[in-house]
Wavefront OBJ file of the C-alpha trace (Angstrom):
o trace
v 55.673 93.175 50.343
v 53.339 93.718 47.319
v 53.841 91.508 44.438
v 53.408 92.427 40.346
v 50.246 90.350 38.730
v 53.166 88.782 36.572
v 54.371 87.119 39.608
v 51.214 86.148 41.077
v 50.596 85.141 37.919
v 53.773 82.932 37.698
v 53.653 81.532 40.830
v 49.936 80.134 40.354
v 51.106 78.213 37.205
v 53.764 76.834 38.897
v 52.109 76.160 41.537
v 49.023 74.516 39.502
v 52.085 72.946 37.461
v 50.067 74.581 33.885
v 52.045 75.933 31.318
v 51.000 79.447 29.579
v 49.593 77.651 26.416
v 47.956 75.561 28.489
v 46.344 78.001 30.591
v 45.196 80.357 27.356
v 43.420 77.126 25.476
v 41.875 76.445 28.574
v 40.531 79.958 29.084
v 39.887 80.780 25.639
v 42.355 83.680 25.227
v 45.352 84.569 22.843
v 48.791 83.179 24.227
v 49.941 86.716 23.343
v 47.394 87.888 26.117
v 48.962 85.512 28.518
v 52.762 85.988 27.710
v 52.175 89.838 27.398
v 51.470 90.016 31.499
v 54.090 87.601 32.145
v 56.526 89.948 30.562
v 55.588 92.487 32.275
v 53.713 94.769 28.964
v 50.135 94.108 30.654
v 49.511 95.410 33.793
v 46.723 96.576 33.458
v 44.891 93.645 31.281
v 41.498 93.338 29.896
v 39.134 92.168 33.141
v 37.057 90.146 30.750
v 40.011 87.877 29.900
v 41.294 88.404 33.049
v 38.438 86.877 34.445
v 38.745 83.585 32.334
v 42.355 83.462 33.693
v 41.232 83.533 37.257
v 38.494 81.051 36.972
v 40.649 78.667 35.887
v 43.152 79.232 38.028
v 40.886 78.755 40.469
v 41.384 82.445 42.087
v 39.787 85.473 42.575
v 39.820 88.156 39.729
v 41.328 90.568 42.496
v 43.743 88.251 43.381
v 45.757 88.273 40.096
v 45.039 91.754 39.872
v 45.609 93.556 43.336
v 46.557 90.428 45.461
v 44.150 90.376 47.382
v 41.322 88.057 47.320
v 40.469 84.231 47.800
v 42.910 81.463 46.507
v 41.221 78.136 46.282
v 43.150 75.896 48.515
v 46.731 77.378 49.842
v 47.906 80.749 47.905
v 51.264 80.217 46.081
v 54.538 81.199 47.708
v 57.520 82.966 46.017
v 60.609 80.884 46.347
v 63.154 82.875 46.361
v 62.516 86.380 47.459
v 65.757 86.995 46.136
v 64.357 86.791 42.780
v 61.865 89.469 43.003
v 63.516 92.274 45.176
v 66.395 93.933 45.291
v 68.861 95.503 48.342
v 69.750 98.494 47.618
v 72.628 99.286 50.382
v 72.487 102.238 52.495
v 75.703 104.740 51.355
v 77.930 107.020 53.122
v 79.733 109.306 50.523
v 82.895 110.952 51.773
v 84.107 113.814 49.015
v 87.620 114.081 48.505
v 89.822 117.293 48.244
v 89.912 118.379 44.393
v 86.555 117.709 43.844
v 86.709 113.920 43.309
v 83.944 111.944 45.555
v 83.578 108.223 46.468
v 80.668 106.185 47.714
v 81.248 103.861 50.056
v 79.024 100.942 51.863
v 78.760 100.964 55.319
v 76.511 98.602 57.025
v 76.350 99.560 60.254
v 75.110 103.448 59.179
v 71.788 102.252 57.921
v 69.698 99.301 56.695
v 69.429 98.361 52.825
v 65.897 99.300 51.206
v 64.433 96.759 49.058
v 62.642 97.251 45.700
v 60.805 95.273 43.237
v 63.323 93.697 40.612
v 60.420 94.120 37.793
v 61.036 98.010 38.944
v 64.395 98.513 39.165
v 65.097 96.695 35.776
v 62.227 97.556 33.568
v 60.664 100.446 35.204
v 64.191 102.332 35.535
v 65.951 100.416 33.491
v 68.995 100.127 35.971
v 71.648 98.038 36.914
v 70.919 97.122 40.832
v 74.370 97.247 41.215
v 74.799 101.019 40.985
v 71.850 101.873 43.088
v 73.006 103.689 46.487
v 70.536 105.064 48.540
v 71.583 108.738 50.645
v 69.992 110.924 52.423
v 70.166 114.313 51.526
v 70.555 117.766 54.053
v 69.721 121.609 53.903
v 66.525 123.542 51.942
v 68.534 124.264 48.457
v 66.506 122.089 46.831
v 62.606 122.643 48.231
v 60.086 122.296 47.311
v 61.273 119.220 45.234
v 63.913 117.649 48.166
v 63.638 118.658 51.228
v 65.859 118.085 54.453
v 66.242 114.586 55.640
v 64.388 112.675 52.152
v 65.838 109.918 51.339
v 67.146 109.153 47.909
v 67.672 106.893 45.335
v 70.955 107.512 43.218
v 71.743 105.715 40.165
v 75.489 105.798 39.346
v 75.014 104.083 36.191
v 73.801 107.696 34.947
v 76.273 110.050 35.333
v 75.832 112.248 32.609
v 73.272 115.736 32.363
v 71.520 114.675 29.472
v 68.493 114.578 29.728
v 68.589 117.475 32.496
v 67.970 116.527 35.743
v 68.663 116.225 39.642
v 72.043 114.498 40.564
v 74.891 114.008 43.323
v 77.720 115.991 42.436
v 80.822 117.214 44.496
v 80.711 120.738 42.743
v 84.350 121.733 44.251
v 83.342 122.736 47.348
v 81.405 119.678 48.860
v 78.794 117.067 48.050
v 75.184 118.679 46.993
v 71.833 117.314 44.920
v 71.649 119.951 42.337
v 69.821 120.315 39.187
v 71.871 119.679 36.406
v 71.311 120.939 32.471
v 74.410 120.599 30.272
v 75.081 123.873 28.389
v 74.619 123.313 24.770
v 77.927 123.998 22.550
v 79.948 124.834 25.072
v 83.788 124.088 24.652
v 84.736 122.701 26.996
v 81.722 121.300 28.306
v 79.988 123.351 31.119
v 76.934 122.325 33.145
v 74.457 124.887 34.690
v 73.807 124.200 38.512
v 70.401 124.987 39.873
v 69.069 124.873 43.177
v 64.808 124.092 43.124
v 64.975 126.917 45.623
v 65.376 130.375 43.967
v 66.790 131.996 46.950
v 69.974 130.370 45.924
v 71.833 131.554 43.083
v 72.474 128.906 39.742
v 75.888 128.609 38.891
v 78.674 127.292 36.383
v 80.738 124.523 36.294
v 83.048 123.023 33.627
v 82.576 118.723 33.688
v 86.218 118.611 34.912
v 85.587 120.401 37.836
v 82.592 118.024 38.646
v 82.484 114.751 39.536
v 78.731 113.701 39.096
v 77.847 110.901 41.274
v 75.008 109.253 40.027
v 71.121 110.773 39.014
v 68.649 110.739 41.745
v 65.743 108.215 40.390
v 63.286 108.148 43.474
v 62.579 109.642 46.789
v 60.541 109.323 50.103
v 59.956 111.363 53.381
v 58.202 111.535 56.658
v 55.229 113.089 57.329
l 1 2 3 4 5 6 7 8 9 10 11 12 13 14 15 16 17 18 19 20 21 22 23 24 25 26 27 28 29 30 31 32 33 34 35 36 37 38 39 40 41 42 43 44 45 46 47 48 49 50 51 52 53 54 55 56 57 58 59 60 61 62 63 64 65 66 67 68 69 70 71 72 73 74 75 76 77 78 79 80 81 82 83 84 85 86 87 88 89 90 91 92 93 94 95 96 97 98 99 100 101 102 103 104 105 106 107 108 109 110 111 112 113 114 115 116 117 118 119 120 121 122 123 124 125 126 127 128 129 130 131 132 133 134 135 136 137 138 139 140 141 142 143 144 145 146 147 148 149 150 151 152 153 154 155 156 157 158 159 160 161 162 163 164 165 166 167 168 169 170 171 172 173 174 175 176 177 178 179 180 181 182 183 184 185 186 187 188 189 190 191 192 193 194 195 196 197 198 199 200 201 202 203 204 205 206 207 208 209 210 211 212 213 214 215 216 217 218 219 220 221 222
């Protein structure tokens, strides 16, 4: 599993047992510099001071960069894996009559995915907690989901603003639509659009919704 250079970074000062101060007045750079890719705002950091990092770290440029590359003596270990991915459990949803739906864990339906933790929190900016991944079924959705992706669902975002593609029970079943509130409406409506134009958009009030959660990523076979 691919680490962030903020962790490879981390790890090699523990590992050297060098504080971030330390390492900047030894390399000649801003402690700003240094804290800014610990945090996570640097990925993609000036090489030239990137380089002064590495040689006294005693690794390769490429290393701290890409991860991969030569580590004098042995390369630092992560801990705890624990602390840098996440599980998101695999989720059966079963919708119930009236339009309500609940998501349910079952571990013997599929395997959890794991994600980077930097990702997850600061990339999406979600709570790990509410992440389900589903697969999703039929062509209503092509070209953007097709039959058989799997998804990423955030239940933490439930509402259609911004627009956007969700898990709803519409009424009628469970589907991954395309969601865009309908501006001034009383009550509130939300437009539901399939990717694919051979199927018709239609209207919904949020009562007669349940919204499961926003779809955040995806994947598929080739």
């Amino acid at each position: 599993m691919q680490t962030t250079i903020a962790e490879r970074l981390k790890a090699r000062l523990r590992q050297l047992s060098l504080n971030p101060p330390q390492l900047a007045e030894k390399a000649g750079v801003n402690r700003s510099y240094v804290y800014d890719i610990l945090r996570g705002r640097s990925e993609n950091p000036n090489l030239e001071k990137l380089d002064r990092l590495a040689e006294v770290l005693k690794v390769d440029r490429e290393w701290l960069r890409d991860g991969i590359g030569d580590v004098e003596g042995d390369a630092p270990l992560i801990a705890n894996p624990d602390d840098v991915y996440v599980a998101v459990p695999y989720a059966a949803v079963k919708p119930a009559m009236g339009g309500g739906a609940t998501v349910e864990i079952e571990p013997d339906h599929g395997r959890p995915y794991h994600f980077q933790k930097s990702w997850i929190t600061h990339g999406l900016r979600a709570d790990p907690n509410k992440l389900r991944i589903m697969h999703v079924v039929g062509d209503s959705m092509e070209p953007t989901l097709k039959d058989g992706d799997i998804v990423l669902v955030d239940m933490g975002r439930a509402v259609p603003t911004p627009p956007g593609v969700f898990v709803l029970n519409d009424g009628f079943g469970l589907v991954a639509k395309r969601l865009e509130h309908i501006p001034n409406s009383d009550p509130p409506v939300v437009n539901i659009i399939s990717d694919n134009k051979t199927y018709s958009a239609y209207e919904r009030t949020a009562e007669e919704v349940n919204i499961v959660g926003r779809i955040r990523w995806f994947a598929r076979e080739i």
